[in-house]
C-alpha positions as CSV (number, residue, x, y, z in Angstrom):
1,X,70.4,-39.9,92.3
2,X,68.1,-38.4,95.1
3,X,70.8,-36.6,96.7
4,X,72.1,-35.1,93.1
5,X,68.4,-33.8,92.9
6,X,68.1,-32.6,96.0
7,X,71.6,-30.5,95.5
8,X,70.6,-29.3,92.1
9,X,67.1,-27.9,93.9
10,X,69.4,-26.0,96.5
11,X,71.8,-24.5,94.0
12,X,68.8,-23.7,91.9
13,X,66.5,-22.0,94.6
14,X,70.3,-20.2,96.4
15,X,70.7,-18.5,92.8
16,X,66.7,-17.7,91.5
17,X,66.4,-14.1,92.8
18,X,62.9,-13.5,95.0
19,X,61.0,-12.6,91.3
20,X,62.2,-15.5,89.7
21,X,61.2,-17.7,92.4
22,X,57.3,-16.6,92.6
23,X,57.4,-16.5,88.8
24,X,58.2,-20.1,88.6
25,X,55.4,-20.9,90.7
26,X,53.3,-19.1,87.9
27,X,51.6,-20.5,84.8
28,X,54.0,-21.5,82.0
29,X,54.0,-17.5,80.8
30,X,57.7,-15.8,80.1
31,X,58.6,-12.9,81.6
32,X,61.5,-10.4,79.5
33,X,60.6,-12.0,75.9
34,X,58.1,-10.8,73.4
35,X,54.7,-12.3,73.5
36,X,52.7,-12.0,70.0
37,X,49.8,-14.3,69.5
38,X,47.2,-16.3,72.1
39,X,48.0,-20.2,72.9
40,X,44.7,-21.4,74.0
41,X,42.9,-22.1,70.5
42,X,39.6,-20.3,69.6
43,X,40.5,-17.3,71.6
44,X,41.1,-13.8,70.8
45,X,42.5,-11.0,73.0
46,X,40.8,-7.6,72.3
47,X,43.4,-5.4,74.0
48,X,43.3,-1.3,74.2
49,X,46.5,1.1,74.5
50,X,47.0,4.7,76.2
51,X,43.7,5.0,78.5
52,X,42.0,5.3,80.2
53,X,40.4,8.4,79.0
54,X,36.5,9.6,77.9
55,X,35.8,6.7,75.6
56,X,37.0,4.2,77.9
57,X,33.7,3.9,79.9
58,X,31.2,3.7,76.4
59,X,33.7,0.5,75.4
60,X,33.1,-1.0,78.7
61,X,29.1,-0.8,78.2
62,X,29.9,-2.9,74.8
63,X,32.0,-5.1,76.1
64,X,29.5,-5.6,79.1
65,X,26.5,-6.3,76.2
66,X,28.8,-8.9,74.7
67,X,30.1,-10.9,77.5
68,X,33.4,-10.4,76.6
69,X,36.6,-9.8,78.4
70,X,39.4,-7.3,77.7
71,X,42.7,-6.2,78.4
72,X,43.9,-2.3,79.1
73,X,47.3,-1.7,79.1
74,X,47.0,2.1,81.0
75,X,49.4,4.7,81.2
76,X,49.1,7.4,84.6
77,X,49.8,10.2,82.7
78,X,49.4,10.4,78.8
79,X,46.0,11.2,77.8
80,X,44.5,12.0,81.0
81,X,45.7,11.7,84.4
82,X,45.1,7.6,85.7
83,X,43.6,9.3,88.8
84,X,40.8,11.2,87.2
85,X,40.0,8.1,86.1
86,X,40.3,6.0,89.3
87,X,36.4,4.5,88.9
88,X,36.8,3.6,85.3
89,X,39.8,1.3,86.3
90,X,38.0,0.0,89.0
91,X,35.3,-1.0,86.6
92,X,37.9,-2.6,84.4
93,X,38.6,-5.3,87.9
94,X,35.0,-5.9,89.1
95,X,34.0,-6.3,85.3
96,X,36.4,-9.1,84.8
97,X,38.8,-7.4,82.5
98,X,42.5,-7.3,83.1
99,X,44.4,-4.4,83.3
100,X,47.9,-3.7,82.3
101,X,50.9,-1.9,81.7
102,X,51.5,0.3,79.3
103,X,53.9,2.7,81.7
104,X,53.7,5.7,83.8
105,X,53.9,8.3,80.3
106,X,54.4,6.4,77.2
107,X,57.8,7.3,76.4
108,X,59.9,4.6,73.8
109,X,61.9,2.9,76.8
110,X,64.5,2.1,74.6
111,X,65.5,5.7,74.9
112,X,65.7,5.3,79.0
113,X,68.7,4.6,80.8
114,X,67.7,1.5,83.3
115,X,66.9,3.2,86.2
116,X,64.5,5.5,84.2
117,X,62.6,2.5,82.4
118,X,62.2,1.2,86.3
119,X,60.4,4.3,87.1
120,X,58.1,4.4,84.5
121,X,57.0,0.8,85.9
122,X,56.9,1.3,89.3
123,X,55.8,5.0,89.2
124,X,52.6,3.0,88.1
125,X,52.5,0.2,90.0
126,X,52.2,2.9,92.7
127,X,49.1,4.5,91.3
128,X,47.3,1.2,90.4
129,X,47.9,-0.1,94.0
130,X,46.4,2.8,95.3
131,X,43.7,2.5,92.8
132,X,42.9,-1.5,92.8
133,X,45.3,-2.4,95.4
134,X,47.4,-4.4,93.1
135,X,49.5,-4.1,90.3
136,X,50.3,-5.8,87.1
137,X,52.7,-8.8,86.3
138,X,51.8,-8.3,81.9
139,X,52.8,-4.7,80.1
140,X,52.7,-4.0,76.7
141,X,55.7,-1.4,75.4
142,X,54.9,1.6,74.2
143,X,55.3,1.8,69.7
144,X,56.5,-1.9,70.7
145,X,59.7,-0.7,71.2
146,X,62.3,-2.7,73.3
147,X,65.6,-3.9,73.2
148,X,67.7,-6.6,75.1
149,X,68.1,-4.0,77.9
150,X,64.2,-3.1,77.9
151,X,63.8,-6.7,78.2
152,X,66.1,-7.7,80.7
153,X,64.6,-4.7,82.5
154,X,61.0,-6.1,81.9
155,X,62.6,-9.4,83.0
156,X,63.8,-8.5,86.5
157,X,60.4,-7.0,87.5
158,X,58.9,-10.0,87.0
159,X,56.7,-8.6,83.7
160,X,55.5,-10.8,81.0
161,X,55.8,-8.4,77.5
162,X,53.0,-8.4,75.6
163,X,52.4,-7.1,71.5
164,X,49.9,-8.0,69.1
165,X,49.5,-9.9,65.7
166,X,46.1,-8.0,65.2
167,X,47.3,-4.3,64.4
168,X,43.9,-2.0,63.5
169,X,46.0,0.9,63.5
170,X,43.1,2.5,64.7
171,X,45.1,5.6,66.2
172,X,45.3,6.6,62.0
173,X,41.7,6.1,60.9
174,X,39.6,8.2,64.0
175,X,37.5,9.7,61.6
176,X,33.7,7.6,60.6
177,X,35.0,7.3,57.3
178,X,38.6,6.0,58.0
179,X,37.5,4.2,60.8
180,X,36.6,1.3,58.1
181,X,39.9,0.6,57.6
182,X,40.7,-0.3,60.4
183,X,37.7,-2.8,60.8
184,X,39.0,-4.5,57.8
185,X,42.2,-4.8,59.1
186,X,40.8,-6.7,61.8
187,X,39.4,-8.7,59.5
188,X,41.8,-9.3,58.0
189,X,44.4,-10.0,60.5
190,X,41.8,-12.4,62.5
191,X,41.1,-14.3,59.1
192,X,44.7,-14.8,58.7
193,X,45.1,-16.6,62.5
194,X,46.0,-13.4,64.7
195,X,44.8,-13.4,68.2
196,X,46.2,-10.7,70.3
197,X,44.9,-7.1,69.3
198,X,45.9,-3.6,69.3
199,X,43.7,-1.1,69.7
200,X,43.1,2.1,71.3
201,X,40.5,3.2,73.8
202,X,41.2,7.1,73.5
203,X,40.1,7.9,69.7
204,X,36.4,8.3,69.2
205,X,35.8,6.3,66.6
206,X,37.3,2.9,67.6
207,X,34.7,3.2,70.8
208,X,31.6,4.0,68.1
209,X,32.6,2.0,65.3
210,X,35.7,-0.1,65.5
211,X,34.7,-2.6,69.3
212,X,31.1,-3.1,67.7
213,X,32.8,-4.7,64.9
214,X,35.3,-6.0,66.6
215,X,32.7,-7.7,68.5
216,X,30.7,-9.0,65.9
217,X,33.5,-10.4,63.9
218,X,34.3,-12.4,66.6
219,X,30.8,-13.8,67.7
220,X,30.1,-13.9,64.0
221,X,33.4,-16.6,64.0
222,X,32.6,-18.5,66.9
223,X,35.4,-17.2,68.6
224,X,35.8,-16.4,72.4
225,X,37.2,-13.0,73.2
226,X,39.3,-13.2,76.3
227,X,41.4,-11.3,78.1
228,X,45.2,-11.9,77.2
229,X,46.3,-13.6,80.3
230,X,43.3,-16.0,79.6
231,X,44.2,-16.5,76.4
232,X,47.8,-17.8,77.3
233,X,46.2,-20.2,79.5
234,X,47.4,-17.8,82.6
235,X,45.2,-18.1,85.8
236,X,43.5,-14.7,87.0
237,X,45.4,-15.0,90.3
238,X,48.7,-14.3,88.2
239,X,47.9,-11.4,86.6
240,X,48.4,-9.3,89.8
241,X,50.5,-8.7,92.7
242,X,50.8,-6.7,95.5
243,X,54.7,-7.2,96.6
244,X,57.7,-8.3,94.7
């Protein structure tokens, strides 16, 4: 019996490519399948698309006030350049938040040929290591938009893919009237047992209006607002990497 083990271990580790291999030494997350909704109970991930850009740093000083933790899945080159930026994302590490993948330019990958969705991930892997010295192992793709491909992709760079069951469509109400909508939505969606959100932190009115009561909803619930690896029980150490 000990020998069959020990020859199943060998075949195992002779086929697991050198991703695979540190994945499995990683907390119970998939990589290359579609992650929707928190597994540690009582959580909720406030998450943010397409920064960073101006309203990025104002959402930080609420999230600071409130003690609670986000993720931003950035792009390097969509609303602003990642660069002009390269103290905000700093903030986002030493503040506790985790940031994440949202590509290089926010194009719908499932347009890409293979080698072209590769480059949009490593093109800003490049620019985060040279900006936090790290890069991400979680991405969220862009309009949600993947196919087997896209996630076989996703899977062989070692990326757990990450969308939301918390939609506040806030990139359609940036406006102080509309802006209400999406707060109900939130509502809504949270009252209903979502736990991973979507959000944006380049529209005005989600960083005046929308992360206040975001916030308060979820203090107001008894909630803890995490970041998303923390809300799929994933340590802080696996959220980053500097080498494949």
């Amino acid at each position: 019996m000990l020998a069959q083990y020990l020859l199943s271990a060998l075949v195992t580790g002779a086929v697991a490519s050198p991703v695979e291999k540190a994945h499995q030494r990683r907390q119970n997350v998939p990589v290359g399948s579609i992650i929707n909704s928190c597994t540690v109970a009582g959580t909720v991930a406030v998450a943010f698309d397409d920064g960073p850009y101006i309203y990025t740093e104002q959402i930080l000083d609420a999230l600071a006030d409130s003690g609670i933790k986000a993720t931003f899945f950035v792009n390097g080159m969509n609303w602003a350049s990642i660069y002009d930026y390269s103290s905000t994302v700093q903030r986002m590490v030493n503040e506790g938040h985790q940031v994440a993948s949202h590509t290089w330019s926010h194009p719908d990958l499932t347009t890409l040929t293979t080698d072209d969705v590769t480059w949009q991930m490593t093109q800003l892997e490049s620019a985060l290591v040279d900006i936090v010295g790290s890069f991400p192992t979680y991405m969220r793709p862009p309009y949600f938009s993947t196919n087997d491909a896209v996630l076989q992709t996703m899977a062989d760079l070692g990326y757990h893919v990450i969308q939301a069951d918390i939609d506040t469509q806030d990139w359609a109400n940036d406006s102080p009237d509309a802006i209400q909508n999406s707060v109900q939505l939130f509502n809504q969606d949270l009252d209903a047992g979502g736990s991973i959100v979507l959000a944006h932190d380049v529209h005005a009115e989600t960083a005046n209006t929308l992360v206040p009561a975001m916030i308060a909803a979820i203090q107001d619930r008894g909630l803890q607002g995490v970041t998303v690896g923390e809300c799929l029980g994933d340590s802080q150490d696996n959220w980053y990497r500097t080498s494949r």
